[in-house]
N, C-alpha and C positions, 0 to 999 in steps of 0.2 A: 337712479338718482346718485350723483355724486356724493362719495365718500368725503367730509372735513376732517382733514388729518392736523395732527399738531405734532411737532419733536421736540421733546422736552432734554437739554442736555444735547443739543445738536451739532454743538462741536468737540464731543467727548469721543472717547476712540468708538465706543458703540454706536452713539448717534452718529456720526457720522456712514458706518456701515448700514445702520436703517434709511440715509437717505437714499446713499445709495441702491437697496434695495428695492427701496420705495419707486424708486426712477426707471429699476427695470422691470418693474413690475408691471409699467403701463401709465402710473398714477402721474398725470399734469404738475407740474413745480407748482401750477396755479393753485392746488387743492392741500397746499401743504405751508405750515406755518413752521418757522425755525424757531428755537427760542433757549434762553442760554440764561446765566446767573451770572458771570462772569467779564471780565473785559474784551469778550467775542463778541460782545452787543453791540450792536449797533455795521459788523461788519456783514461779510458773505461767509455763508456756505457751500459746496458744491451740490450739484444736483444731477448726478451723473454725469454724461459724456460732456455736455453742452452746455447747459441750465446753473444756474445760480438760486438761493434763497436770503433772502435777509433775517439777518438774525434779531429777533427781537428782545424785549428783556420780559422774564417770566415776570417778576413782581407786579409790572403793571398790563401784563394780559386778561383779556375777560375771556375767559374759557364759553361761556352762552356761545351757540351755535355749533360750538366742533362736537365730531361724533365721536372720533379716537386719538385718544393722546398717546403716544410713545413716550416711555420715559426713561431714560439714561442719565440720569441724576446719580450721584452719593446719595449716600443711603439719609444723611444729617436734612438735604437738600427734598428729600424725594418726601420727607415725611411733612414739611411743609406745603408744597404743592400738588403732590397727588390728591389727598381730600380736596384741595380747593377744586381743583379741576374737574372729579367727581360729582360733588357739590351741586357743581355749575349743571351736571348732564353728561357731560363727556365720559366715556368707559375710559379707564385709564390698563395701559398696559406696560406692568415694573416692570425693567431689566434687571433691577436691584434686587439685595435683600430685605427690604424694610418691611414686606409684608407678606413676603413667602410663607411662615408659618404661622399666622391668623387663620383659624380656624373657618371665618365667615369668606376667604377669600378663595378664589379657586387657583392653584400655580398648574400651569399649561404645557405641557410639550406636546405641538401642533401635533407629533407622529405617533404618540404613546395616550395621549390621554384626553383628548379632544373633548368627550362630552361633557367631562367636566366643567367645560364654557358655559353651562346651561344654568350653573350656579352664580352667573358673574353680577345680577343685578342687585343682589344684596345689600352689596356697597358700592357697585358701577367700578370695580379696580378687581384685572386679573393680574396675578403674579407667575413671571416665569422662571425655570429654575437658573441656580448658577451653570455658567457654559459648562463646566466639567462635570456636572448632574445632568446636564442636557446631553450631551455629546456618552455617556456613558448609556443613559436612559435607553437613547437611541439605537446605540448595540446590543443591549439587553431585553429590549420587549420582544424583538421577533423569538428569541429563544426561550424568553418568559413564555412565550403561547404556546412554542410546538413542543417542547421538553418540561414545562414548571422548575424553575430554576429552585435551587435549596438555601442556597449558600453564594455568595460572591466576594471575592476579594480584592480591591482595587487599588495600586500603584501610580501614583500617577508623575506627571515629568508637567510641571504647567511653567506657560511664558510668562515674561515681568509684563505683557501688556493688559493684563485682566488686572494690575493695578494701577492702568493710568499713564498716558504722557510722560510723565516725573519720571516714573519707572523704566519707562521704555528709555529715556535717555539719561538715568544716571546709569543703565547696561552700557551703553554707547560710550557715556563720557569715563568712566574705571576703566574698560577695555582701552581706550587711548590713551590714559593717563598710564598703565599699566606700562605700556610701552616706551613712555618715556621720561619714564622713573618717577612720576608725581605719586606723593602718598594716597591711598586709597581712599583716606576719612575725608581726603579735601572735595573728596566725588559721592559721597557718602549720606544721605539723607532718607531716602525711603524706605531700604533694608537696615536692617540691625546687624549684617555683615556684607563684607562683600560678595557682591553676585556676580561679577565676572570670572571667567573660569573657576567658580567653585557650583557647586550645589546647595540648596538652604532645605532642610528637611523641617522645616514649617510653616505655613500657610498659614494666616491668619493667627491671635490669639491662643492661649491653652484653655480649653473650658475647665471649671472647677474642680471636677471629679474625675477620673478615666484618662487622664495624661494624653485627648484626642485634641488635636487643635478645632477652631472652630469650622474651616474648611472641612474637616475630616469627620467631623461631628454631622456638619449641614450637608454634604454627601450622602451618608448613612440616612436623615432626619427626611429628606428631598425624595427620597429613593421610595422611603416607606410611603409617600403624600401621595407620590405619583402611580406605584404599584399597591398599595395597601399592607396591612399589619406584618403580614408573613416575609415581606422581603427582609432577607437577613443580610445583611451589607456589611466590610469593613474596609474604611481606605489606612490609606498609607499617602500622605498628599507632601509635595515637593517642589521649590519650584528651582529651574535650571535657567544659565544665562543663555534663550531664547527670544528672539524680541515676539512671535506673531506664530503661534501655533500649540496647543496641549496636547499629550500623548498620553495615554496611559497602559500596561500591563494590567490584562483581567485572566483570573480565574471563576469559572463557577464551576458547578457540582448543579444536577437535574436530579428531579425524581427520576427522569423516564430515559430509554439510552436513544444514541446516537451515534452517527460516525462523522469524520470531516466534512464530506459531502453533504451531508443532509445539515449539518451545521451553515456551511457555504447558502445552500440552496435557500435555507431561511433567511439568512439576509437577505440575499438579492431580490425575494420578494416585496422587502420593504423600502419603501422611497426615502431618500436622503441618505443610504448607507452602500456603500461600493464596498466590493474586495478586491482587493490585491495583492494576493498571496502568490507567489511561483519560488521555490525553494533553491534561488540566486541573490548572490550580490545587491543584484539588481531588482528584487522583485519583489520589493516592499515598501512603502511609502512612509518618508520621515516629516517632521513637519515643516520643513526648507521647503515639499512640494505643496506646501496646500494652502498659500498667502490666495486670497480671494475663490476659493471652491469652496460650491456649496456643500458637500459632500462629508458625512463622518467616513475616513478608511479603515478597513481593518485588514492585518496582515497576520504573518508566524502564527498561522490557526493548527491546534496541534492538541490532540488527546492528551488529558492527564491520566497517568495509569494509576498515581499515588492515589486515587478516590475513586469511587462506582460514578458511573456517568459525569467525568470532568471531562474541562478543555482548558485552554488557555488563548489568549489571542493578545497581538497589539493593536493597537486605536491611536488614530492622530486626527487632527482636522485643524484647520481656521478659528480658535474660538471666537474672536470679534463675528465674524463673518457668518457664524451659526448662531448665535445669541440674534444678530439681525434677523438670520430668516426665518428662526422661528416666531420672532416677536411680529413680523409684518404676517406670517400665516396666521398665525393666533388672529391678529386682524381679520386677514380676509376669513376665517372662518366665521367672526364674530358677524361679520357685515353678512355675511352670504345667505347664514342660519338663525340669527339672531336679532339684529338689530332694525325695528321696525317693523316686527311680527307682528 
């Protein structure tokens, strides 16, 4: 039986990546509804290589019939229309944060925590994490299992596109203004400094207490939902003038030991995480290489001597591009194991 898909936010940097997923995944343009909030209504979307979808307008969609909603909404946007669409029947699957940390909701990463899906009829809405929790998640579990990680430290280097269009092009438009001598504040709207050739060491809001931003707080908070009470986490979150890529610098600390090799060898057993480590120039992957790869990389894999059982490594990847494929797995696992049992 065919799957009825919907994309909610389908012309947003992520829905858009979910269509595209969606398209290579096998699934008919015919089995897929676009739909948007904004003045995309009423035009196209791409639908991979060949295919188009028309965008519709959410307010006046009747969700009866679809089985899974995608959503790529703002978070202001997602908390009106995710319940409706639930409501209606449809499992809804955040990209957002509106309801990652609801207790009755289950948040997913297809490759770390899967069965957790089995919680989703609740409320018919699974949440998945932020890219930079997912993409971390995902270098962390294999070593969560073979070592029991103690401790983890997290640096991270994130792009202006996990905030949107705006972002991506007021990077664009200060870098050119830059050059030819226009003032900064005339390009100046979604950061509160400028992000071309500088760095901004805060992500999101400060939460009240502990001087973490909220980024750096929901890291640590995501971390614990998806491995449970004992993960001990702390970030350090940043973001750099990058248009399409997140990096981070991890340390952890194991109960158990290890050497590089067996560190390596766990990865590689687990799907969606490559390495690419060779101790050149050339033998590490920045995130200028990873616009459209499925793939979390990790490189500079290297013993910490300063601690009993540490390492360190770097991580890069696509975040639009991995928020998509995990949220279209989360999917197909829903449909495969779950839906119509």
């Amino acid at each position: 039986m065919a799957v009825r898909i919907a994309v909610m936010g389908a012309t947003s940097n992520v829905g858009r990546e979910i269509l595209q997923v969606l398209s290579e995944s096998g699934i008919p343009h015919t089995d897929v509804t676009a739909l948007a909030a904004d003045r995309s209504v009423g035009g196209e979307a791409s639908y991979g290589e060949d295919d188009t979808v028309s965008v519709g307008d959410i307010g006046r969609f009747d969700f009866r019939g679809v089985d899974i909603v995608y959503c790529a909404l703002p978070e202001e946007e997602a908390t009106i229309h995710v319940p409706r669409a639930a409501e209606a029947g449809a499992v809804v699957i955040d990209t957002g944060p509106r309801f990652r940390m609801e207790p009755d909701v289950p948040m997913v990463a297809a490759g770390v925590n899967p069965k957790a899906l089995a919680r989703y009829a609740k409320r018919n809405i699974v949440a998945t994490p932020s890219t930079i929790t997912l993409m971390v998640a995902e270098a962390l579990s294999p070593i969560h299992d073979a070592f029991s990680l103690t401790r983890t430290l997290v640096t991270t280097y994130q792009s202006v596109s996990a905030e949107g269009r705006p972002a991506m092009d007021e990077l664009f438009n200060q870098t050119r203004g830059i050059y030819v001598n226009e003032p900064v504040t005339s390009n100046q709207t979604e950061f509160v400094k400028q992000i071309a050739f500088n760095v901004l060491p805060t992500v999101g809001e400060f939460e009240k207490k502990g001087g973490a931003t909220s980024e750096e707080a929901g890291l640590a908070r995501e971390s614990v939902k998806l491995f449970g009470a004992d993960m001990r986490l702390h970030a350090n979150c940043a973001v750099v003038p990058v248009f399409v890529g997140h990096s981070a610098f991890i340390n952890i600390e194991c109960e158990e030991g290890f050497n590089e090799d067996q560190l390596k060898a766990a990865w590689r057993k687990s799907e969606g995480v490559s390495v690419v480590d060779h101790r050149e120039p050339q033998g590490v992957v920045t995130p200028a290489e990873t616009p459209g790869e499925d793939a979390v990389f990790i490189s500079r894999v290297r013993l910490d001597t300063t601690v009993e059982n540490g390492a360190s490594f770097w991580l890069t990847g696509d975040n639009l591009r991995r928020s998509a494929v995990n949220a279209v797995r989360v999917g197909q696992i829903l449909a495969a194991e779950h839906l119509g049992k």
